[in-house]
Backbone as CSV, one residue per row, in Angstrom:
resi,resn,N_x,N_y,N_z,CA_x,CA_y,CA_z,C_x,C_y,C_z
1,UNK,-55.609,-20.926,12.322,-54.672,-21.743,11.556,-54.155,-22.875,12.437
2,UNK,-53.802,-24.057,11.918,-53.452,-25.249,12.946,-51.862,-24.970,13.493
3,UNK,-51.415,-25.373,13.756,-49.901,-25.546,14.627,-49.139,-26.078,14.118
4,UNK,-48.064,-25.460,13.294,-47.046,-26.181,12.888,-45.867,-26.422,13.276
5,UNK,-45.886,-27.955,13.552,-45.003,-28.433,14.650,-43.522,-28.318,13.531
6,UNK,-43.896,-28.815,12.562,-42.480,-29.252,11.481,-41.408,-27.736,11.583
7,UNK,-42.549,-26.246,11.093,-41.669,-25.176,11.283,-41.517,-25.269,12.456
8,UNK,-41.411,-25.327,13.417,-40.749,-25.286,15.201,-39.999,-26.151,14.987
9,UNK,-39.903,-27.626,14.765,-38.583,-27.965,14.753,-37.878,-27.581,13.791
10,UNK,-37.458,-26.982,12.868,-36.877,-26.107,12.391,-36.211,-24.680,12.215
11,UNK,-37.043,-24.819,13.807,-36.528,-23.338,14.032,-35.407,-23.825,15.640
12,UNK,-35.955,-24.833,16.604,-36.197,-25.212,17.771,-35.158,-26.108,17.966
13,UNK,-35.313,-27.237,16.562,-34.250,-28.356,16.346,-35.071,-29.465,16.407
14,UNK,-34.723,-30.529,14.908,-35.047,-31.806,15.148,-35.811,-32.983,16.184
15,UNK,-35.377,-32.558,17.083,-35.598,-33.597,18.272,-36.146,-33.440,19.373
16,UNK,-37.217,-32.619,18.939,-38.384,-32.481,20.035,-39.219,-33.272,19.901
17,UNK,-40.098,-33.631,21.137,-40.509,-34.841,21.091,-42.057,-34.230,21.761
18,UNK,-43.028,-33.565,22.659,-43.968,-33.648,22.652,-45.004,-32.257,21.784
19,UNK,-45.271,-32.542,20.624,-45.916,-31.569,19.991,-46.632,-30.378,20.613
20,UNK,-47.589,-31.175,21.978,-49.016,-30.563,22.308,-48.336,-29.484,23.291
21,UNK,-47.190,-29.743,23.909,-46.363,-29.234,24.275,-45.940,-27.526,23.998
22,UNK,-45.619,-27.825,22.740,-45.024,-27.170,22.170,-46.024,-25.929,21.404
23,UNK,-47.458,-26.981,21.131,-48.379,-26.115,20.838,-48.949,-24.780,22.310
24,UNK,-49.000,-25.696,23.105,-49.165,-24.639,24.116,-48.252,-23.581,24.731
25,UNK,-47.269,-23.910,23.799,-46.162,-22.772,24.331,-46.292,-21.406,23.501
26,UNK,-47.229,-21.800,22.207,-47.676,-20.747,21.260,-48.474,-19.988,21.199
27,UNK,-49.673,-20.559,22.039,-51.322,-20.431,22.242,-50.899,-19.478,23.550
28,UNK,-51.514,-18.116,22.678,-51.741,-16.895,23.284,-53.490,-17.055,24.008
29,UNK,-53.460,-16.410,24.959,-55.025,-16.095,25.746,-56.137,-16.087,24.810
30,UNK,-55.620,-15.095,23.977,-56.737,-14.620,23.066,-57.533,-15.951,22.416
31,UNK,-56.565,-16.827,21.581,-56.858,-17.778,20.656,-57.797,-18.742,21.456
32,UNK,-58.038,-18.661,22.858,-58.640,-20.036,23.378,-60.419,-18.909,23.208
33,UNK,-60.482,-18.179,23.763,-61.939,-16.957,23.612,-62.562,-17.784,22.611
34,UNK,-61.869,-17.517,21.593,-62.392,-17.767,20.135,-62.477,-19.344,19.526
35,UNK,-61.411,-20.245,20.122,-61.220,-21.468,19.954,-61.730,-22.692,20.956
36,UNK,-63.117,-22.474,21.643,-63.193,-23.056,22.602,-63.185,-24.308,22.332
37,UNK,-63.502,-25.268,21.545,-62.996,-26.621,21.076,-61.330,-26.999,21.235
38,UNK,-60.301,-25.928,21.566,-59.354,-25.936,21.513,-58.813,-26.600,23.345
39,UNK,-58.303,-27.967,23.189,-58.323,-28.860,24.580,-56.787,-28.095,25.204
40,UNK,-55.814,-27.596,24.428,-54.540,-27.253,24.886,-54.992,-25.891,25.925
41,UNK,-54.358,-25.483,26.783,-54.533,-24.255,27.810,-53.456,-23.319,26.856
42,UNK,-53.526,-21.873,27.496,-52.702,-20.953,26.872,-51.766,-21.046,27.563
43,UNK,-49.786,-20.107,27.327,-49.040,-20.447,27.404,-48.312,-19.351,28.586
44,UNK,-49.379,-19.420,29.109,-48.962,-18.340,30.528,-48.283,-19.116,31.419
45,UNK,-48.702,-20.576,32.204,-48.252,-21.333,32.708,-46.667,-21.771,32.561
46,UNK,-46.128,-21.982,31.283,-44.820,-22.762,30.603,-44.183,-20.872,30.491
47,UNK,-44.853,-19.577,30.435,-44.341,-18.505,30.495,-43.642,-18.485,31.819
48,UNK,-44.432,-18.783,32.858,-44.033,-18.887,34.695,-42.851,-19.830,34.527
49,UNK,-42.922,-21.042,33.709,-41.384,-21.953,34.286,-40.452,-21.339,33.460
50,UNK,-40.667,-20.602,31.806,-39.675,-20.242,31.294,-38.712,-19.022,32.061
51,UNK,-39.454,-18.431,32.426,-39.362,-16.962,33.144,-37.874,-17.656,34.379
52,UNK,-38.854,-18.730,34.561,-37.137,-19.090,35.913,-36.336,-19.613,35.660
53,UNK,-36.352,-20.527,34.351,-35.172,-20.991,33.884,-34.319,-20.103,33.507
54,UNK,-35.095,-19.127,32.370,-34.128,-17.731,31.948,-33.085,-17.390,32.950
55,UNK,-34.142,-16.902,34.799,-33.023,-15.883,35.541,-32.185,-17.514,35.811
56,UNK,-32.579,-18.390,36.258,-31.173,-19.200,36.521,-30.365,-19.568,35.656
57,UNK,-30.502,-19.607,34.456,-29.214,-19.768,33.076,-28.466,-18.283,33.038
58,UNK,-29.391,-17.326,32.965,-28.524,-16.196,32.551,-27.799,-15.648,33.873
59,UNK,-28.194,-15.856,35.327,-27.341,-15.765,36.335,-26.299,-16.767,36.220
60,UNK,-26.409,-17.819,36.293,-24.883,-18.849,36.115,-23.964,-18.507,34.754
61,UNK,-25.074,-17.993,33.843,-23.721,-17.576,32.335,-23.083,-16.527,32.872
62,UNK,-23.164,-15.361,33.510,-22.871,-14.381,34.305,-22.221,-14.603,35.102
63,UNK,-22.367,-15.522,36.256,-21.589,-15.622,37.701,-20.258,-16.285,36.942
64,UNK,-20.318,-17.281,36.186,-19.291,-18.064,35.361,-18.479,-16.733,34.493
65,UNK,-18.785,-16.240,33.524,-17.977,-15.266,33.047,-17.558,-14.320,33.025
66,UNK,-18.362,-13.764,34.257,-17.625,-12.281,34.813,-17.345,-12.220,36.202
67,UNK,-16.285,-13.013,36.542,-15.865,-13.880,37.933,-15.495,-12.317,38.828
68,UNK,-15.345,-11.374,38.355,-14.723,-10.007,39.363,-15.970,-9.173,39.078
69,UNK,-16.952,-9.240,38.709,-18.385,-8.284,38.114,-19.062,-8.629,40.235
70,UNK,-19.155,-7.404,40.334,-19.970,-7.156,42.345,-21.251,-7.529,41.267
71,UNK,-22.380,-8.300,42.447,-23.468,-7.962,42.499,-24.401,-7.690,41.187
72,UNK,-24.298,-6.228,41.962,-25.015,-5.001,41.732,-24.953,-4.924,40.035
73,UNK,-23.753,-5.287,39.408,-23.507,-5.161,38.091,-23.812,-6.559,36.930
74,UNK,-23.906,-7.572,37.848,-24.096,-8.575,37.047,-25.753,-8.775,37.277
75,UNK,-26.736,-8.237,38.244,-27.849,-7.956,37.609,-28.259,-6.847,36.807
76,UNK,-27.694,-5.661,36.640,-27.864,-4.988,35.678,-27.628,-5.392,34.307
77,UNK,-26.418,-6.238,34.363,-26.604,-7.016,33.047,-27.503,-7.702,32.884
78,UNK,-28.237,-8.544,33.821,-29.100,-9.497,33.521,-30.288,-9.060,32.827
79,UNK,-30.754,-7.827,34.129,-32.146,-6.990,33.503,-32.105,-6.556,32.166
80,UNK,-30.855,-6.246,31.507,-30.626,-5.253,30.314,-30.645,-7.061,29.076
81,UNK,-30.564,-7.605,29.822,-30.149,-9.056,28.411,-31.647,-10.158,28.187
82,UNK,-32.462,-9.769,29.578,-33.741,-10.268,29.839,-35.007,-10.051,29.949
83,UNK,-34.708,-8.403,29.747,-35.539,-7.234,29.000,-36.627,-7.963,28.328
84,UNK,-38.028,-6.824,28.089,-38.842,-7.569,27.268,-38.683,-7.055,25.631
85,UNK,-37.754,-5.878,25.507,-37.326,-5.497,24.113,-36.463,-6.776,23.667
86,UNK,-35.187,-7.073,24.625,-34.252,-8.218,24.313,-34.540,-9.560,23.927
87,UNK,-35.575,-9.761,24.625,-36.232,-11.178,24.256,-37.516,-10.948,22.981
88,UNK,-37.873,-9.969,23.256,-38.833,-9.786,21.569,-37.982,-9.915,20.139
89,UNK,-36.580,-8.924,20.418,-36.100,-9.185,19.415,-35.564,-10.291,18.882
90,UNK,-34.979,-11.522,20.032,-34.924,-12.591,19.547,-35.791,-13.491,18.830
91,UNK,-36.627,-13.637,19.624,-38.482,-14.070,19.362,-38.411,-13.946,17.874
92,UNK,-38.783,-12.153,17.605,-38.714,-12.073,16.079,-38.183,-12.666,15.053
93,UNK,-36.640,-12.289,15.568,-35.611,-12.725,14.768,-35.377,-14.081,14.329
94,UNK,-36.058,-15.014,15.428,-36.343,-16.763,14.791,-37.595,-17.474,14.393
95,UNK,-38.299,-15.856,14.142,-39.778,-16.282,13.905,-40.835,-16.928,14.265
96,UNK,-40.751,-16.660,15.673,-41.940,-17.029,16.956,-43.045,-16.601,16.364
97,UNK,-43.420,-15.022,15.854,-44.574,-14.457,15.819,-45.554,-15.150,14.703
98,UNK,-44.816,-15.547,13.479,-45.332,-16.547,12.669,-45.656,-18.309,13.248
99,UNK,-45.660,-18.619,13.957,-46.300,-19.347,14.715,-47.275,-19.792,16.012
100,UNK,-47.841,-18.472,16.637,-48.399,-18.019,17.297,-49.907,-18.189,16.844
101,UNK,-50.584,-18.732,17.647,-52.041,-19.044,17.594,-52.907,-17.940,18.398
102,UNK,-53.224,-16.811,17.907,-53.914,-15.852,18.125,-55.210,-15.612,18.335
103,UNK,-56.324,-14.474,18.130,-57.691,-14.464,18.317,-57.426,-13.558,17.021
104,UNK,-58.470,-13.605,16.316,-59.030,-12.942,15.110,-58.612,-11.380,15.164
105,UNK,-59.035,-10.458,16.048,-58.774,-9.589,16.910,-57.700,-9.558,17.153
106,UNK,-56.712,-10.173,17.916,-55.228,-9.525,18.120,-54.392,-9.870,16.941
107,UNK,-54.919,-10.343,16.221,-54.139,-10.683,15.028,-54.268,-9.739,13.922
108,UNK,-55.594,-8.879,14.101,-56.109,-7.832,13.264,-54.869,-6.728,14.014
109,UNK,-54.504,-6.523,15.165,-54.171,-5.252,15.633,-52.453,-5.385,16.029
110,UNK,-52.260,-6.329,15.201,-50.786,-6.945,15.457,-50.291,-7.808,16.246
111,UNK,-50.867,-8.125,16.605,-50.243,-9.330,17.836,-49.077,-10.142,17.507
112,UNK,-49.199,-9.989,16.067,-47.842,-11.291,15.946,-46.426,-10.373,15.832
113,UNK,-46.698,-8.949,15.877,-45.326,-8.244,15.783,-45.090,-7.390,17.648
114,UNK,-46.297,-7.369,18.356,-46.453,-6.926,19.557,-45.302,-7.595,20.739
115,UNK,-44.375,-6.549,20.721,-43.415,-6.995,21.789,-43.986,-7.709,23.247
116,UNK,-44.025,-7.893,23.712,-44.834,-8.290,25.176,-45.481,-9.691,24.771
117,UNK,-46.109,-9.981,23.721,-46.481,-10.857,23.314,-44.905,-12.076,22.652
118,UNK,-44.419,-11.525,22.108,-43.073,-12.161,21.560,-41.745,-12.338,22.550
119,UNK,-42.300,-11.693,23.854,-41.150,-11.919,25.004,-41.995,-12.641,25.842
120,UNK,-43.009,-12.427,26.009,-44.006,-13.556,26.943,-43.394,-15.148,26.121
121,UNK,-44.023,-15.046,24.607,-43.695,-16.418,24.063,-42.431,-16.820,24.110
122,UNK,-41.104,-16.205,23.825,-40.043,-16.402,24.219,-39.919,-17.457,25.347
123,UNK,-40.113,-16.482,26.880,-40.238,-17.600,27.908,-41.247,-18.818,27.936
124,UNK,-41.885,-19.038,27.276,-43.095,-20.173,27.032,-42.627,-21.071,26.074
125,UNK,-41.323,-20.759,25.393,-41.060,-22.009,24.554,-39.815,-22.122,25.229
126,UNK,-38.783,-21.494,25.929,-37.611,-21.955,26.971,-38.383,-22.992,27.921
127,UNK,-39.496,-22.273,28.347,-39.919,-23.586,29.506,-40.291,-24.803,29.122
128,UNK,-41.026,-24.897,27.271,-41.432,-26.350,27.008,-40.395,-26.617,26.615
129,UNK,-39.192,-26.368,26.421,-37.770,-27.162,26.046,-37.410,-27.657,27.575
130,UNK,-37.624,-26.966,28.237,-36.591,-27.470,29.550,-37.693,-28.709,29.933
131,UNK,-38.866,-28.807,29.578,-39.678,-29.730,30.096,-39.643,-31.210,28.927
132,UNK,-39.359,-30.509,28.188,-39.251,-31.790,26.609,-37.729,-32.313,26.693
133,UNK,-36.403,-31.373,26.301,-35.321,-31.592,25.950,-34.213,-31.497,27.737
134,UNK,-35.033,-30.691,29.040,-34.342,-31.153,30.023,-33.173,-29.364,29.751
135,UNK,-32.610,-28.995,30.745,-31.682,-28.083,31.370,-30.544,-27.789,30.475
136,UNK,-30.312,-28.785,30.401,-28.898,-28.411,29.900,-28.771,-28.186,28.017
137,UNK,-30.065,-28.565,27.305,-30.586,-28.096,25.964,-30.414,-26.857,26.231
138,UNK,-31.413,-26.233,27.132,-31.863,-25.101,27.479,-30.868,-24.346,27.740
139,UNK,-29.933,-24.637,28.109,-28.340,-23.633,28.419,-28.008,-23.638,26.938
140,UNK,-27.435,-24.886,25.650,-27.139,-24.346,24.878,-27.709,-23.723,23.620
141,UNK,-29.129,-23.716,24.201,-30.025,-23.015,23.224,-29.853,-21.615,23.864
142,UNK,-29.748,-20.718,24.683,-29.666,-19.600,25.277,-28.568,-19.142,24.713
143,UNK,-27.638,-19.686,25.082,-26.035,-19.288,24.943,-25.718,-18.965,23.396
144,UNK,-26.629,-19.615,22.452,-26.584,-19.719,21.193,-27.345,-18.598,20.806
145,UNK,-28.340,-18.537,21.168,-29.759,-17.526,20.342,-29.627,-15.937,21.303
146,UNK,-29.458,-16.214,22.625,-29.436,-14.960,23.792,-28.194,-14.523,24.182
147,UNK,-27.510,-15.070,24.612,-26.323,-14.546,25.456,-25.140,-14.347,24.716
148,UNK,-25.264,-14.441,23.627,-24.296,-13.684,23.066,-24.113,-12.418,22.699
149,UNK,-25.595,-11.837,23.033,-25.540,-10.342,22.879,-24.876,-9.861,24.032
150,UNK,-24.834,-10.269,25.092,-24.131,-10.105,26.511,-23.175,-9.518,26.617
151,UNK,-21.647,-9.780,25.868,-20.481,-9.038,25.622,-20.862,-7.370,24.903
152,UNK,-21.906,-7.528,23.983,-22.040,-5.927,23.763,-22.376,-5.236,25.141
153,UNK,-23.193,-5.640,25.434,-23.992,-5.001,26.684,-23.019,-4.455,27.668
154,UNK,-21.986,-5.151,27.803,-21.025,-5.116,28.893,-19.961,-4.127,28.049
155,UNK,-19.512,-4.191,26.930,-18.210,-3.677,26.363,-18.665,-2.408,26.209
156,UNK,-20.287,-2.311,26.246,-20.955,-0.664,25.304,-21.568,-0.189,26.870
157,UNK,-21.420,-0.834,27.967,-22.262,-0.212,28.980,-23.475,0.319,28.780
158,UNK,-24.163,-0.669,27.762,-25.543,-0.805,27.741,-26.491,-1.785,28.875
159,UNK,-26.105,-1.245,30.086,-26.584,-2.079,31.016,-27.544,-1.056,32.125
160,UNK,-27.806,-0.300,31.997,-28.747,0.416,33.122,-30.203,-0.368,32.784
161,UNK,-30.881,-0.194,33.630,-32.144,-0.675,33.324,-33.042,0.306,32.559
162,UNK,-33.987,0.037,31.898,-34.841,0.892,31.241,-35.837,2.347,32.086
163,UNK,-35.841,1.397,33.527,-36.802,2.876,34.426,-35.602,3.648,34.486
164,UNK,-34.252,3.624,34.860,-33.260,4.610,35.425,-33.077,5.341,34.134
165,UNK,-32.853,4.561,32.892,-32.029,5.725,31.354,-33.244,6.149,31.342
166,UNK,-34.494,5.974,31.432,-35.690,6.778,31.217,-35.945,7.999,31.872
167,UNK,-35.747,7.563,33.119,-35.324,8.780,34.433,-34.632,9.742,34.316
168,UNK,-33.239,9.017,33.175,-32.521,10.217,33.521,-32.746,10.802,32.099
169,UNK,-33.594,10.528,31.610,-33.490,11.204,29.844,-34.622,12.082,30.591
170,UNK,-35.325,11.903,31.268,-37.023,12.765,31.303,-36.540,13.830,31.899
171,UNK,-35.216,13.564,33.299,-35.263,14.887,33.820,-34.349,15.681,33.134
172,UNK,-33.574,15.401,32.587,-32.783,15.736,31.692,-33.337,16.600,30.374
173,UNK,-34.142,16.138,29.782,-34.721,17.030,28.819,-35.665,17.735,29.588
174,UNK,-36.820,17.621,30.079,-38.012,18.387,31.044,-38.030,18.862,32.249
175,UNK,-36.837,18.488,32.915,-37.005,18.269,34.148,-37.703,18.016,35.405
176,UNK,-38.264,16.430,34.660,-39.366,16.216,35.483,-39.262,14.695,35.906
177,UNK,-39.372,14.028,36.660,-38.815,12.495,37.401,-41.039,12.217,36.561
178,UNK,-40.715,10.802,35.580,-41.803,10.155,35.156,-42.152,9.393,36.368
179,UNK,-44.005,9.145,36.051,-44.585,8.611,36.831,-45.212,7.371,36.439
180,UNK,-45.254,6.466,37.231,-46.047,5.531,36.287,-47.393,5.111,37.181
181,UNK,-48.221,4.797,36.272,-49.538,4.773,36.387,-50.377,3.204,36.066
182,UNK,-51.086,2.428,36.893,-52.077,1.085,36.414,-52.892,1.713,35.037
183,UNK,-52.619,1.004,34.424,-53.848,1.414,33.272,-54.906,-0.156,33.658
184,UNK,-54.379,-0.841,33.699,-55.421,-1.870,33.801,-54.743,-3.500,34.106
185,UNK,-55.556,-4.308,34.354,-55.277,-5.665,34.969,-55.942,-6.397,34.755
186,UNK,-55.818,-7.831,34.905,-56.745,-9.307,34.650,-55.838,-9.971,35.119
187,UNK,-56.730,-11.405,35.348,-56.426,-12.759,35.424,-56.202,-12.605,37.320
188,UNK,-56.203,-14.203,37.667,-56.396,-13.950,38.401,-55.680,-13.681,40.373
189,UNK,-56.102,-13.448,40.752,-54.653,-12.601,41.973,-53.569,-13.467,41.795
190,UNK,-53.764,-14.952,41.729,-51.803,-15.238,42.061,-50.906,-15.162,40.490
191,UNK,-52.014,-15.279,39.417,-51.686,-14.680,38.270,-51.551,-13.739,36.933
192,UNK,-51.795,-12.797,38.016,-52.383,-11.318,37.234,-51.276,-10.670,36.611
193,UNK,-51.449,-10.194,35.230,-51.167,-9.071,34.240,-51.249,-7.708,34.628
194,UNK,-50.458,-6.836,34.229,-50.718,-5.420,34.771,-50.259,-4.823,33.365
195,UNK,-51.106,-4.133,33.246,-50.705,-2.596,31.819,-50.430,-1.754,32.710
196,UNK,-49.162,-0.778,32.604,-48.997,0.204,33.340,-48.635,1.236,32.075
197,UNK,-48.750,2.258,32.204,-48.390,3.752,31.326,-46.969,4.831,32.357
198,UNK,-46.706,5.161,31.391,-45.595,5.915,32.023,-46.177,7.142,31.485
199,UNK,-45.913,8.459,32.782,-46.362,9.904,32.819,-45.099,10.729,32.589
200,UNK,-45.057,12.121,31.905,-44.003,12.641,31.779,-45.311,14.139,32.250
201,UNK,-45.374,14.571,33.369,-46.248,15.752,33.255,-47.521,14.448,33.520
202,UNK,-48.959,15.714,32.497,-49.746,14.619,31.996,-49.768,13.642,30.345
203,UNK,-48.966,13.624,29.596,-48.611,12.963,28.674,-47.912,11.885,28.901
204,UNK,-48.896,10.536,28.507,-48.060,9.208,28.468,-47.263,9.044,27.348
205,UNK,-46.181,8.376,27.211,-45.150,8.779,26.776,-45.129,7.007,26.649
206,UNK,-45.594,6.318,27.441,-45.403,4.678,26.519,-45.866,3.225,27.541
207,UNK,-46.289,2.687,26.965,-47.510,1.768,28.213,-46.941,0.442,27.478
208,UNK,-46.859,-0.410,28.838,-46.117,-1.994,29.151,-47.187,-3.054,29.876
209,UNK,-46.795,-4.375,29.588,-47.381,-5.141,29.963,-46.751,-6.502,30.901
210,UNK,-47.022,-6.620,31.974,-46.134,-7.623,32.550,-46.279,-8.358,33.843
211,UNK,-45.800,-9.603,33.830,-46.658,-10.650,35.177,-46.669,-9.959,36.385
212,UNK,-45.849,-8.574,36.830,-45.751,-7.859,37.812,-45.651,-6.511,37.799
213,UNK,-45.965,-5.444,38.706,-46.449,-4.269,37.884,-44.927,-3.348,37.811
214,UNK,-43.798,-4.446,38.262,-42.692,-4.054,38.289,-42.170,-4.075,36.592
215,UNK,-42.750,-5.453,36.278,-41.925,-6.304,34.890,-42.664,-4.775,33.863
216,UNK,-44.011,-4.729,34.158,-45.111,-3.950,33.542,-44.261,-2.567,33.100
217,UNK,-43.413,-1.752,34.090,-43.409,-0.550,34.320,-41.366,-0.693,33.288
218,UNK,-41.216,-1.414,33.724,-39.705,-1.295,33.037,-40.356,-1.332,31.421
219,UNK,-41.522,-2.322,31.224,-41.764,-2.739,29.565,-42.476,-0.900,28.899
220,UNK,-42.995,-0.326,29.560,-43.615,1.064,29.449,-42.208,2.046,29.796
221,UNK,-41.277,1.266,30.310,-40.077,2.608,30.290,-39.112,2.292,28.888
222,UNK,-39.166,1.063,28.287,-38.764,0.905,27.637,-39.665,1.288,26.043
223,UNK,-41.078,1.460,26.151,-41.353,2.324,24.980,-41.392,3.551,25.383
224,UNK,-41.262,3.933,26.091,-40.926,5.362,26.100,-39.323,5.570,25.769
225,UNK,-38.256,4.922,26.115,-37.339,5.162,25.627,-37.403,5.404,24.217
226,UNK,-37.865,4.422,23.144,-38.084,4.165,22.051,-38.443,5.407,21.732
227,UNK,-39.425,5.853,22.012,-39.890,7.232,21.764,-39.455,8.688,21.496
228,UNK,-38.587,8.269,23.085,-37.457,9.419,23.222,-36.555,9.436,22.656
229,UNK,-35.566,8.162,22.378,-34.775,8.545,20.989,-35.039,8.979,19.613
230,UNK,-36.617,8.252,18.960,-37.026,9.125,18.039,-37.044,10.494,17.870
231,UNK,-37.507,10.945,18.703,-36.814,12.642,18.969,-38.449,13.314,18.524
232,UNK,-39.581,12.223,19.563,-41.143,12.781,19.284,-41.356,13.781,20.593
């Protein structure tokens, strides 16, 4: 399907100004396989600048509003607000996945509802704003769409990270500290993907995807959480 720039500014705002831009902030891996006539690159690259704008906006919204928060606590907020569940659900919620240029194939197996995919794109359209509309868009587009979930997080002490509440739910019900495991990798060394699976015993219990096998292993502790509250 072609790229529709009109729904993005409508979702994005009026006054964006380089389309091709914007198209590549959509264009998943898959879609180029299949689209080789397709001149735009996929949106891994503008994922890498979104990814740093994120930690430096959501560290300064933080250092700025929780002026007595140590450390230690204002990245736990961060991890818990920058999450790849947290940013999927936004994604969703403004209808990223319906604009996403896919492969035949991941589009057959969900791709446009696939968390990891909708928090990858997340950071891939923060970075073509900060590159189109400049920094300080980019703060009040965050502050608007992201960081306002922030005060729950903090008022509900929903702030541990996903490996530790996982940790402590596994030993807690089984008594057993989860393991996590490579399931697999690509692309190439300075920009490689990692699938990792999380072990409870020998039963995986929920598998993540992420630019580091760190990002990877929190996104697999976080479907396993999912899991574990279902009560499977």
């Amino acid at each position: 399907m072609p790229f529709d720039f009109d729904k993005t500014k409508q979702i994005l705002g009026p006054d964006l100004d380089d389309e091709n831009l914007f198209k590549t902030a959509f264009t998943h891996r898959s879609y180029l396989n299949e689209h080789h006539e397709c001149e735009n690159p996929s949106n891994e690259r503008l994922e890498f600048l979104g990814d740093a704008v994120l930690q430096l906006l959501s560290s300064e919204f933080l250092y700025k509003t929780y002026p007595e928060a140590p450390e230690g606590e204002m990245t736990n907020y961060r991890s818990s607000v920058v999450c790849t569940s947290s940013l999927a659900q936004e994604a969703k919620r403004m209808g990223y996945g319906s604009l996403l240029l896919l492969s035949n194939g991941e589009e057959a197996t969900g791709g446009r509802e696939r968390e990891y995919i909708l928090a990858n794109t997340f950071e891939a359209v923060l970075g073509a704003l900060y590159l189109d509309r400049g920094l300080e868009i980019c703060r009040q587009f965050l502050e608007k769409e992201l960081f306002s979930k922030i005060s729950n997080i903090v008022d509900n002490d929903i702030f541990k990270d996903s490996k530790s509440q996982f940790q402590e739910m596994a030993q807690d019900k089984f008594g057993i500290t989860p393991v996590y495991q490579i399931i697999d990798s690509w692309g190439p060394d300075h920009e490689k993907t990692f699938k990792m699976g999380v072990f409870i015993g020998k039963e995986s219990w929920g598998i993540g995807e992420g630019k580091s096998k760190q990002r990877a292993e929190q996104a697999a502790a976080e479907s396993g959480l999912k899991r574990m509250e279902k009560g499977d």
